[in-house]
Structure formats: structure tokens, C-alpha cells
MIVEX-185681 format. One line per 10 residues: number of its first residue (from 1); their letters; for each residue z, x, y of C-alpha. Coordinates in Angstrom, 3 decimals. Layout:
N
NUM> a> Z X Y ~ ... .
END
This chain:
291
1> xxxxxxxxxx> -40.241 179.676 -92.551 ~ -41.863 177.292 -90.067 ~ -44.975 177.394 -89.992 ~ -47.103 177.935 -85.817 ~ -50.167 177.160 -87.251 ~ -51.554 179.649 -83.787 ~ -51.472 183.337 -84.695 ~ -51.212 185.622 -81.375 ~ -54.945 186.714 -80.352 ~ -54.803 189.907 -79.336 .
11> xxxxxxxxxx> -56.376 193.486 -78.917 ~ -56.754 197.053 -78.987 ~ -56.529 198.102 -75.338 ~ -57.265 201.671 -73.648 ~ -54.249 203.768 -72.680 ~ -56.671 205.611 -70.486 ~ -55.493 206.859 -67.444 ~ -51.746 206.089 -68.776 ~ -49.736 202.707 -69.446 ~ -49.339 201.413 -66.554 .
21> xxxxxxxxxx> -53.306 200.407 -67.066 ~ -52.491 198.429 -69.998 ~ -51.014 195.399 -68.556 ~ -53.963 194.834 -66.169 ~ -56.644 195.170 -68.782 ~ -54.763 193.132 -71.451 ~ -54.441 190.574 -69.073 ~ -58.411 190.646 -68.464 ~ -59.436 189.825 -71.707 ~ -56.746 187.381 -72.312 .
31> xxxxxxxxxx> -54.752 189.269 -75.229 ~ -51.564 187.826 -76.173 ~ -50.572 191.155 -78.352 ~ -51.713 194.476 -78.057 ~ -52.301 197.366 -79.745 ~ -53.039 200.879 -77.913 ~ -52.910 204.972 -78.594 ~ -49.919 206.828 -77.844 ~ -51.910 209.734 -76.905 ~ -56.101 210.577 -77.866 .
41> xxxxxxxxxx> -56.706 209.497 -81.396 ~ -58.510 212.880 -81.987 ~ -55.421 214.784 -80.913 ~ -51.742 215.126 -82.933 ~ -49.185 215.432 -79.830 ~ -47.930 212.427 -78.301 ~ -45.919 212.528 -74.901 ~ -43.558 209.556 -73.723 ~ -43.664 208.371 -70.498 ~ -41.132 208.851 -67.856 .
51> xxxxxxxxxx> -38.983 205.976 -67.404 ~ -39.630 204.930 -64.598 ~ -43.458 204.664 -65.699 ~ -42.080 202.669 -68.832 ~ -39.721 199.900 -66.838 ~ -42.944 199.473 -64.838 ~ -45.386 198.930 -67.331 ~ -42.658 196.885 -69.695 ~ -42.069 194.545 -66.119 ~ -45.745 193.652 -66.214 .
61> xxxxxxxxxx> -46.402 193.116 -70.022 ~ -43.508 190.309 -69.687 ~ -45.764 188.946 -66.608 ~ -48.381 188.371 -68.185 ~ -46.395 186.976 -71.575 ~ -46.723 189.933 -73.433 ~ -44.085 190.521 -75.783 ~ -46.068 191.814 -79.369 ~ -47.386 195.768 -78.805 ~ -48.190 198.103 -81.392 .
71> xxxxxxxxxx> -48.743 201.592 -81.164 ~ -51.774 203.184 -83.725 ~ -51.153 206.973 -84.611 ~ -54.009 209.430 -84.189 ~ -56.853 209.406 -86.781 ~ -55.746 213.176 -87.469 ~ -52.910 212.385 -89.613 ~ -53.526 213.093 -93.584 ~ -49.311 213.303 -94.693 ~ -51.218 213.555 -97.792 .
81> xxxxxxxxxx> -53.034 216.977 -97.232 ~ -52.171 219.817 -99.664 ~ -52.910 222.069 -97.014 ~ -48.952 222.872 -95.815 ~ -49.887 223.744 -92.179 ~ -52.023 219.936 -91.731 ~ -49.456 218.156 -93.279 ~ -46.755 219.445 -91.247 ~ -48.647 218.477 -88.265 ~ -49.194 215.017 -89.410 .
91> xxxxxxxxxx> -45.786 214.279 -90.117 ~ -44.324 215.799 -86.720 ~ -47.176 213.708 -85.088 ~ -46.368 210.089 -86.672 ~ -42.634 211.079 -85.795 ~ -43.387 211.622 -82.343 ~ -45.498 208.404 -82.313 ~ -42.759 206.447 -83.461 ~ -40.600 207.926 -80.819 ~ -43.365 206.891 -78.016 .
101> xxxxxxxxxx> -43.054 203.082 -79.839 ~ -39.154 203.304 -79.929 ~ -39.117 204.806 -75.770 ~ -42.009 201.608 -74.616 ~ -40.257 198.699 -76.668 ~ -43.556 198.388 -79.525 ~ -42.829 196.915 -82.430 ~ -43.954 200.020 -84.435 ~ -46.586 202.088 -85.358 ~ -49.599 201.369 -87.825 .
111> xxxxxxxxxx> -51.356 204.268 -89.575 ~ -54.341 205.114 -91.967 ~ -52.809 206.587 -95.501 ~ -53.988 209.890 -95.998 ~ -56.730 211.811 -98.443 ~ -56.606 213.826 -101.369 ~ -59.844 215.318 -100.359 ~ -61.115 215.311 -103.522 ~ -58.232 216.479 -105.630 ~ -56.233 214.618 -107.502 .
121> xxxxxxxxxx> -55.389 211.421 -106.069 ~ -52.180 210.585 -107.898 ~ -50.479 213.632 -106.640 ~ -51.747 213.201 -103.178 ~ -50.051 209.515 -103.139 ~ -46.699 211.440 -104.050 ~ -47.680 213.944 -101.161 ~ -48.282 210.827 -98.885 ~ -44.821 209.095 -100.348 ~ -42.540 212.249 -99.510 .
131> xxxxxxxxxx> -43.656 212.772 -96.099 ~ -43.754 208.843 -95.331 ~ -39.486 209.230 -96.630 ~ -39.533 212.146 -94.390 ~ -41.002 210.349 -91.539 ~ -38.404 207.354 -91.665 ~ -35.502 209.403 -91.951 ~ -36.108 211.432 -88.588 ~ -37.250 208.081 -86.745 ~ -35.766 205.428 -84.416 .
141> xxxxxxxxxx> -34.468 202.482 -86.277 ~ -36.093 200.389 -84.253 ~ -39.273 201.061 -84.456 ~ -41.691 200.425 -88.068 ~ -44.112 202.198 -89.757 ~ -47.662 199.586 -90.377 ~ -49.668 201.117 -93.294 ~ -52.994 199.465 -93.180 ~ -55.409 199.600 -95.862 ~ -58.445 201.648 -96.115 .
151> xxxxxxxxxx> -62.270 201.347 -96.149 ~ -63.129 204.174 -98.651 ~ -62.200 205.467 -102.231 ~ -61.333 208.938 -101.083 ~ -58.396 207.839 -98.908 ~ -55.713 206.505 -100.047 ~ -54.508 202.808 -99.592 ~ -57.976 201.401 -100.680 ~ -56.359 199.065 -103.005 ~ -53.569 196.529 -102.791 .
161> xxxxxxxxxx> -52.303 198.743 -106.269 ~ -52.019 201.951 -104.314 ~ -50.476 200.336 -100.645 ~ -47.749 198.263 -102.705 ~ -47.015 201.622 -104.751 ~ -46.605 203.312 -101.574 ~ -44.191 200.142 -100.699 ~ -42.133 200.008 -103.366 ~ -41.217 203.547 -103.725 ~ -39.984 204.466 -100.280 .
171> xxxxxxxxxx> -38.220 201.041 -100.375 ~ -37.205 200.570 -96.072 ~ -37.462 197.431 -94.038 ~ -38.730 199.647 -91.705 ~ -42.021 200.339 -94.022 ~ -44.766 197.167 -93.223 ~ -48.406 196.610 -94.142 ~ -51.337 196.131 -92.074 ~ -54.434 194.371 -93.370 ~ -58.111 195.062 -92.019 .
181> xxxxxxxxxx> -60.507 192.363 -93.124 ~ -62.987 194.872 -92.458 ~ -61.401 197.435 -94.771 ~ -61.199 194.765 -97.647 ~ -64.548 193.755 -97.440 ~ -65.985 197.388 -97.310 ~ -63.452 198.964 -99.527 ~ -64.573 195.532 -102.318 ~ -61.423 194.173 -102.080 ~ -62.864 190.264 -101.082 .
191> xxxxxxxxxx> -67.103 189.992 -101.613 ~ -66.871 186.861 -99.041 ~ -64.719 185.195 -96.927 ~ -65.173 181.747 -98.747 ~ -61.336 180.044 -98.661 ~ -60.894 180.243 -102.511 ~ -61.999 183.824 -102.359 ~ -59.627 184.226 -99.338 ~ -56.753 182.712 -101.515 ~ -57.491 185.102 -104.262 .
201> xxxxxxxxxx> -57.370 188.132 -102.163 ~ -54.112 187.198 -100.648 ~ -52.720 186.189 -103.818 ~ -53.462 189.764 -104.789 ~ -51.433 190.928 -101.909 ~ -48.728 189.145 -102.562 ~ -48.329 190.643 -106.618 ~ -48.500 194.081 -104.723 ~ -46.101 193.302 -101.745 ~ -44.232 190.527 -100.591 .
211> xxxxxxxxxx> -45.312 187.984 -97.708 ~ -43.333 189.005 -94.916 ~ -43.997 192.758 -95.591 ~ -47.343 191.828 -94.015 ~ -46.867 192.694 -90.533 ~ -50.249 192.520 -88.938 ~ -53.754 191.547 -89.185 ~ -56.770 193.633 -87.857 ~ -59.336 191.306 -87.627 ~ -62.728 192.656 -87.824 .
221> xxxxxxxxxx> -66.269 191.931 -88.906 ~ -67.929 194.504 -90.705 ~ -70.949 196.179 -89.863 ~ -72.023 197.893 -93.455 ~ -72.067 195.544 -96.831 ~ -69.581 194.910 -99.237 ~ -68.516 197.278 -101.061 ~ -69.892 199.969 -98.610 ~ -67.044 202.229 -98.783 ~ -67.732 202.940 -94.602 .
231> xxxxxxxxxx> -65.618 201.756 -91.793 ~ -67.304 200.543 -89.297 ~ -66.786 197.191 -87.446 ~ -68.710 194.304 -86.044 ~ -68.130 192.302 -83.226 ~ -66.672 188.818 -84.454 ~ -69.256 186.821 -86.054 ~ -71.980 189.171 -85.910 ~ -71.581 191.460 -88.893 ~ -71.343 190.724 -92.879 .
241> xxxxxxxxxx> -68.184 188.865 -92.693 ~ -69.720 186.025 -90.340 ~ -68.109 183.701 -87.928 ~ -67.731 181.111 -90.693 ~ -65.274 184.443 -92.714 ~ -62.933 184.008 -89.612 ~ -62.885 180.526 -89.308 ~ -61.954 180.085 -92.945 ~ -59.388 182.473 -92.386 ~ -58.169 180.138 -90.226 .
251> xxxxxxxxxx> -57.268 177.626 -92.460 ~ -54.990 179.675 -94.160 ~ -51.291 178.898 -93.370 ~ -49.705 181.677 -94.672 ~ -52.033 184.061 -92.349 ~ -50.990 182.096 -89.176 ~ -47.264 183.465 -88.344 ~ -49.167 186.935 -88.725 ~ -50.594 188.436 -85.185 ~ -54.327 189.133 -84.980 .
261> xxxxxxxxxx> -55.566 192.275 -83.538 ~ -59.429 193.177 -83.463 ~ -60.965 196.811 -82.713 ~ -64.418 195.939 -82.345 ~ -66.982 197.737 -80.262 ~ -67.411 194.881 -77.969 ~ -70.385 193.016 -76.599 ~ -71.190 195.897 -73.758 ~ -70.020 198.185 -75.879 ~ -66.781 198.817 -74.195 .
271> xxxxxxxxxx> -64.392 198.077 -76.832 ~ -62.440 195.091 -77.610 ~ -63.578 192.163 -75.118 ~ -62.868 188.987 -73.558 ~ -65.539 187.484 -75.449 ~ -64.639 188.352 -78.679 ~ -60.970 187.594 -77.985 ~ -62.183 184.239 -77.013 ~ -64.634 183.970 -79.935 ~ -61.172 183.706 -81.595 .
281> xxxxxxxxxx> -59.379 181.721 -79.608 ~ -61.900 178.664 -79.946 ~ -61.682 179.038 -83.636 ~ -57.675 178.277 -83.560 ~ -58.293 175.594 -80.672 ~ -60.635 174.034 -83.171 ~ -58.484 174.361 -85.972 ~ -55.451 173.008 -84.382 ~ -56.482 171.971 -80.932 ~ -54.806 174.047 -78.829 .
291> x> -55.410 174.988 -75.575 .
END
């Protein structure tokens, strides 16, 4: 695989007010990928566009040299949930998501792995398996499921043991893994973002699930400690990770054909920024002096 050595910078952007706003505020911050909500992340439906709305906003992503969007389903879902009714709704919802990716031309959908809500976990990792199958075999072909990894021991997917399991068993090319340097650091997963300790995490990774399963990167600081077992993120460089976590990061090759995606709160406190998407961009220009 040839190596770019100059990951896509990118960012979560608001859907608000429908997607023909996205192009205009990616654009603003100077994303080169995206990532946005098919709907509110508090709610499970999903509605897709009308066409017309979609050729629009599609004609002004490729303006602005957009090509990379991802979709993130609703922080609802739990396909894990032994409650029959909550389950149900969570599968029907990532479904529909992946429709809404499939109808806008995303590359796929990335979504949190569920909870056994303090039952056993082992069966709820089945639970999450059989509706993930179900999921995939009522879905467009085109579009692919992201499972990213989680911050805290009562979800599921805390571990590369438990997202690789989750892999392996449903077996599709169509099944991908997102990684959340926040959610590593918090969940213990990598105590510093050193290169060597960098190395070691990835080479952990890569026993669980193979390289190019690794789909994208959500690159966030962290705003609790190590080992916190909370999710919640720092703008670039000013939470336990540090600037110097992402500019080692950097310097890892096999991280650099990957896009990077942040969710952070942002400097006014607006969400993802132009200033931490630029934070970002100087470290690559640095790196490999690009413009």
C-alpha cells in the first residue's frame, strides 16, 4: 500500500437546519472529511432527504473537495439491550441510518457498541453480534458499519479483545473499526501517547483486527485522566493527551492513510472548529511539510 504520509483533517459538522448546511460550514473550518448526524443523536428515526436536496448538497461537497463523509448513528442505540422493545428500536434505527448513508453517498456509518447494563456481559456481546448480522443483512451494500471503541467498562467494545470478537464473528467487509484516542486513553487502553507506547497500542490492534479493517480515526484529547472510564473530550492539545500525544501520532505511518475526524467542544464552545482543525493541520505540515 503506498504510503500519503497526510491523513484527511476533518470534522464533525452540524446537520442543523438540514444538509444542505453542511457544505458551507465544512468549508469554514477547512475540513477535508466529515462526519455529521443523520437525524438528532438523542432521537432513533432517521429521515432521508429528498433528492433533489441530496444532488444539491452532494454538488457542493465536490466544490469544496469533499469526497470522505461519514454518518454517526444516534447515541440511543444499545443492539445489545435485553430489553426486546429497545433493542428492536436500535436495530431498525442503525438500519435506517445506513439507508440515509447509502441515499447521500457516505462512506458508512460509525456506532457506539451497546451495554449489558449490568448483566452479564458475555451474553450481551452475543446480543450485540446477532443484531449487528441482522443489521447487515437488511442494509445497502454500499454503505459500512464503523464500530468504534468505547470509554467505559459497562459498554461494550472497551477493549481491542471484545471489538475484534465482535469482528471476527460477523465476518463482512462491510463491518470496519473506528478508533477514539480519547476512548483508549480513558477506557486504559494507552497511559500516554509516547511513540513506543503508541506502537504498542496499535500493535494490539492489529492481533485483534487487521490493518485495513481500521477505517477511521476520531481524534480527540481527553478531558478526564487515564483510566477514567468517562467520555469526555478536550480540545486538541489542551486535555491529558497533550499536543505533543498528536504530534507523535503523527509519526506513525501506518496511521496516515487513515482519515482523522475530531468531536471536540471547540474553542467557543461551538463544536468542532477551525482552530482545532488547524491545530492539526500544522502538525502534518510540520511533519511532512505540506501546505
Amino acid at each position: 500500500m503506498i504510503k500519503n504520509k497526510k491523513p484527511l483533517i476533518g470534522a464533525h459538522i452540524s446537520s442543523s437546519g438540514g444538509i444542505l448546511k453542511i457544505p458551507k460550514r465544512a468549508k469554514e473550518i477547512g475540513a477535508e472529511c466529515i462526519q455529521i448526524f443523520a437525524g438528532s443523536p438523542k432521537r432513533y428515526d432517521v429521515r432521508i432527504p429528498e433528492k433533489e436536496s441530496i444532488d444539491k448538497y452532494r454538488e457542493e461537497l465536490e466544490k469544496n473537495g469533499i469526497s470522505l463523509v461519514y454518518i454517526h448513528a444516534s447515541y440511543l442505540l444499545n443492539l445489545a439491550s435485553e430489553k426486546s422493545e429497545l433493542k428492536r428500536k436500535s436495530i431498525e434505527s442503525l438500519k435506517n441510518t445506513l439507508y440515509f448513508s447509502s441515499a447521500i453517498g457516505a462512506k458508512g456509518v460509525v456506532y457506539h457498541p451497546g451495554s449489558p447494563k449490568g448483566k452479564d456481559k458475555e451474553k450481551a456481546i452475543f446480543r450485540e453480534i446477532k443484531s449487528l448480522e441482522e443489521v447487515i443483512l437488511d442494509t445497502p451494500e454500499s454503505s459500512t458499519v464503523f464500530i468504534e471503541n468505547t470509554a467505559g467498562k459497562k459498554k461494550i467494545g472497551t477493549t481491542q479483545e471484545e471489538i475484534g470478537f465482535i469482528v471476527h464473528k460477523i465476518n463482512s467487509p462491510r463491518v470496519k473499526v473506528c478508533i477514539d484516542t480519547a476512548h483508549s486513553f480513558e477506557a486504559g487502553l494507552i497511559e500516554d501517547f509516547e511513540k513506543n507506547n503508541i506502537l504498542f497500542w496499535l500493535k494490539e490492534w492489529k492481533k485483534k483486527i487487521n490493518l485495513h479493517d481500521i477505517g477511521l480515526l476520531h481524534i480527540n484529547d481527553s478531558l478526564t485522566k487515564f483510566n477514567s472510564q468517562h467520555d469526555r473530550h478536550a480540545n486538541i492539545g489542551l486535555g491529558e493527551i497533550g499536543l505533543k500525544g498528536f504530534k507523535n501520532l503523527m509519526e506513525v505511518d501506518e496511521l496516515l492513510n487513515i482519515p482523522w475526524i475530531i468531536e471536540v467542544p471547540g474553542f467557543e464552545n461551538e463544536g468542532p472548529d477551525k482552530k482545532n482543525v488547524d491545530i492539526l493541520k500544522k502538525i502534518r505540515k510540520e511533519k511532512n511539510n505540506f501546505v
